[in-house]
Structures are given as structure tokens and as C-alpha cells.
N, C-alpha and C positions, 0 to 999 in steps of 0.2 A: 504494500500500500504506500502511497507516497503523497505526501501533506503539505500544501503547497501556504504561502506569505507572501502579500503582496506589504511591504513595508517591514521594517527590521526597531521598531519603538521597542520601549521598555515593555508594552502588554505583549507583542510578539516575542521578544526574546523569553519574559516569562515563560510565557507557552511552549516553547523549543525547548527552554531547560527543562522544563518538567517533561517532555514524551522523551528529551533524552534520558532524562535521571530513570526515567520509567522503562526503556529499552522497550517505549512501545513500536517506533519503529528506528530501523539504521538512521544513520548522519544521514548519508547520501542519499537518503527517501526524502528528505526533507529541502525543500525546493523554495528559493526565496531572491526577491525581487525586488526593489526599490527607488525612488528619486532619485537618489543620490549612487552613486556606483562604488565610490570609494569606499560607503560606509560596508554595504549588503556586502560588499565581494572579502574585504578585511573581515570580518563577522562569518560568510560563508566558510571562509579557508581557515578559522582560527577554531570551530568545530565540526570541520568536514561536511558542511550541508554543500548542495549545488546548487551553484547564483546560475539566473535565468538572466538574458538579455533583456527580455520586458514581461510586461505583465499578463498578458497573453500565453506567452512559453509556459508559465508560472503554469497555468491548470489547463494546458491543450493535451488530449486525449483521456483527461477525467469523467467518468463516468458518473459522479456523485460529487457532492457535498457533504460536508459535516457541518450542522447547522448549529446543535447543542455538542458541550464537550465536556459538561460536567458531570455526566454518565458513562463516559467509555474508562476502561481500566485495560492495562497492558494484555496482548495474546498470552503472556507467559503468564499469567494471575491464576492461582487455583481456582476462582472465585468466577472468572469473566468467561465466557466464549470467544473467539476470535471473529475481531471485529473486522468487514467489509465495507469497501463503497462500492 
């Protein structure tokens, strides 16, 4: 599955470190985009996500959305199912 950011703020980075800390998915799933190039691409490379050229890249071939995200818990949880888009 692969989790796409269009912007790299304090509530995105949030969100990135927690599905990393949560090994809900790889760095390199996590796909992220922004105004600025300097910032998203430093920030990409500093924990292995993949900067996208624009925001479009960011979710072309996604078949879903994740609308709410304060119900999903990692594939690896004893607790969760494995979660699809």
C-alpha cells in the first residue's frame, strides 16, 4: 500500500512518524510532495520516503483514499486485519 502527502507541515510529518514508528507501511511507500522542493526532497531523503515531482504523481494510479485514520492500526497488530485501498 502506498500513502501519499501532498505538503510536508508539522501535521504531515506527524502522520509519517507515526505509520513509521508503527511499521504500518515501508519509507519508500510513503510518497510526498510539496511547494517548496528543497524542503519535501531534504525531509524525503532524511527518512527514505519518495518525493514526487508534483502533486498529481503524489496519488496517480491510486485506487482509494483514506478519509479517516484514526481507526487503522499496523498489518503487523494482533489486534487489526490488514488494511487495503
Amino acid at each position: 500500500m502506498k500513502i501519499g502527502f501532498i505538503g510536508v507541515g508539522a501535521m504531515a510529518q506527524a502522520i509519517i512518524q507515526g505509520l513509521l514508528k508503527a511499521e504500518f507501511v515501508p519509507a519508500q511507500d510513503i510518497l510526498v510532495h510539496s511547494a517548496h522542493q528543497d524542503h519535501y526532497e531534504k525531509y524525503a531523503a532524511q527518512y527514505g520516503l519518495t518525493p514526487k515531482e508534483s502533486n498529481l504523481n503524489c496519488f496517480r494510479g491510486f485506487a482509494g483514499s483514506i478519509r479517516r485514520v484514526d481507526r487503522l492500526q499496523p498489518a503487523n497488530s494482533s489486534q487489526s486485519a490488514k488494511y487495503q485501498l
